[in-house]
N, C-alpha and C positions, 0 to 999 in steps of 0.2 A: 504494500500500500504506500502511496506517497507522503502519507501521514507519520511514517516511520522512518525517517531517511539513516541514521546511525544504528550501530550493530556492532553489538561484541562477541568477539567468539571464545567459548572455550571448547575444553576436550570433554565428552561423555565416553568414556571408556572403562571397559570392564577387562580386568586381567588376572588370571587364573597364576596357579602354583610353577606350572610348566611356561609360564612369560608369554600364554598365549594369548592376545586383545580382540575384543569385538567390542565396537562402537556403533553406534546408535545417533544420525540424526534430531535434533530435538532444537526447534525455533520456540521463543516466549516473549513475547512484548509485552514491554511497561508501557502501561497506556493509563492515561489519567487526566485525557481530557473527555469528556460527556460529548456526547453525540449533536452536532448542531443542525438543524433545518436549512433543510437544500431547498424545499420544492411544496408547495399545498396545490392541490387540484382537486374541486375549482379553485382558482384562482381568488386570494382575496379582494371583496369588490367585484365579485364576478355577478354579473345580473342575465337571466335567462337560462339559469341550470337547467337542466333536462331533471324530473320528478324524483326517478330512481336513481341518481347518479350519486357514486360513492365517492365517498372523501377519502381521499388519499395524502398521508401525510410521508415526504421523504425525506431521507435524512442523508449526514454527510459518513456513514459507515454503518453496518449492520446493527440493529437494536434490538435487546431481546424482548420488549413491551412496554406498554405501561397503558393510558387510562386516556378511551375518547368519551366525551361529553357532548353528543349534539342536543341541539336544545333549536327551539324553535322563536320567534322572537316575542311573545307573547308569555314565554316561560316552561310551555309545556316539555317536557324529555319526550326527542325522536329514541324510538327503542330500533334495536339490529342490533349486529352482530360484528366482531371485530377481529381482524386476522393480522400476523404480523409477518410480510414476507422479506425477508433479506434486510434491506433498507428501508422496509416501508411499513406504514399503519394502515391499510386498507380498515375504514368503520364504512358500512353497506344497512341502508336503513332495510328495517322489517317489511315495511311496503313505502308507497310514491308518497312524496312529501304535498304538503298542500299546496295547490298554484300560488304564484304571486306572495311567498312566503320569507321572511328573513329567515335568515339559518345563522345559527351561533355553534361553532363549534369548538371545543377547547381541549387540549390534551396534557396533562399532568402526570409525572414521574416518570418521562420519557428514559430509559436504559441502554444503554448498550451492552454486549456481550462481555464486555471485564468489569461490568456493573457501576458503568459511571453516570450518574442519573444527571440528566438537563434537569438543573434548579429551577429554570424561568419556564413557565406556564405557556404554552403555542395557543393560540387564539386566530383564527380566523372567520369571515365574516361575509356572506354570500346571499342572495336574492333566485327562488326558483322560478322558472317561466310561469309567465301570467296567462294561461288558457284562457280564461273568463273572463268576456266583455265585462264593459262598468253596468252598474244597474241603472236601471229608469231612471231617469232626468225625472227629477219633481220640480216643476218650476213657482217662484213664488208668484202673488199675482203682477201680475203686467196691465198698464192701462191699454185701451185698444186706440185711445187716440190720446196726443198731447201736445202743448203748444210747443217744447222743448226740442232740441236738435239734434241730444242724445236721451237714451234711456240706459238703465239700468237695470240686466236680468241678472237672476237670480237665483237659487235655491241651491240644492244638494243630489248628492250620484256618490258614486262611491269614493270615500278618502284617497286624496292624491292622483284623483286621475285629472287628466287636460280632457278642461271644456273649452269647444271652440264656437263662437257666434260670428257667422262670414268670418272677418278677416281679424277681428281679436279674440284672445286666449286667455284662461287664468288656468291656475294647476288650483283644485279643491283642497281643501284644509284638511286636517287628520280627524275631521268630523263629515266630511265630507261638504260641509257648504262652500259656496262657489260664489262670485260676484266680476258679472263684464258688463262694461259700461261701454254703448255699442251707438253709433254716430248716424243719424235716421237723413235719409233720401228727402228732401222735401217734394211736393206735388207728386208721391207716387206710396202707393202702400209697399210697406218695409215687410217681406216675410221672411222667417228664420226657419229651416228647417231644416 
């Protein structure tokens, strides 16, 4: 490994009464630095994961375990199942996680094979594809006529999505109300649809 560049050698050798030797290969490394983080997939910040797609956590040399934690961003624990291949943490949820979903995931007491444990906590941070259109537009009331230039529509749809009226936009609040203030055509009826 490159991680190991210096090397000392001695002799393993066994020798009998008649001065005969046999010796025996045998490599051992001091190693005593903890395993550090190569690589998370998805990617942190990744928005659009596919539902079932497993988190992969990889590292900069073989580990022998330790502890994933996904979590949902609402609090709930995604339950599955966790495997540890070579340099890797493969956690693969139980089933498809919810559309349009934060995902929290966190791994503690990361090891390696001469049992050097990463002290600091891996944390990453990810968004799953959004299948599900926004819900009905509830609009507040709107007058059907006014002496004004603009108006201002209004109501709620689902948290965070973009409401567009023609050619202006707002993103809804984490309650989902919405407000666009939309600039009216004179001598012509204005329709929004």
């Amino acid at each position: 490994s490159e991680r190991f560049k210096a090397y000392t050698y001695d002799e393993l050798v066994a020798r009998d009464k008649a001065g005969h030797t046999s010796d025996v290969p045998l490599e051992v490394i001091l190693d005593t630095r903890p395993p550090v983080l190569a690589r998370v997939d998805p990617a942190p910040g990744s928005a659009g994961v596919a539902l079932s797609a497993p988190l992969v956590l990889r590292f900069s040399e073989a580990v022998a375990g330790g502890t994933v934690v996904v979590t949902l961003g609402d609090g709930r624990v995604v339950p599955g199942s966790q495997r540890v291949q070579g340099d890797r943490i493969i956690f693969t949820p139980a089933s498809p996680l919810p559309d349009g979903a934060q995902v929290i995931a966190r791994a503690t007491g990361i090891e390696d094979l001469a049992g050097n444990v990463l002290t600091t906590p891996v944390e990453s941070r990810y968004t799953t594809v959004d299948k599900t259109p926004p819900r009905e537009l509830v609009l507040d009331p709107v007058p059907a006529s006014t002496p004004r230039k603009s108006v201002t529509i209004s109501g709620r749809t689902e948290p965070n999505a973009r409401v567009r009226v023609g050619s202006r936009s707002a993103r809804a609040d984490k309650s989902g109300r919405f407000s666009v203030d939309v600039l009216l055509r004179a001598g012509t009826q204005n329709r929004f649809a």
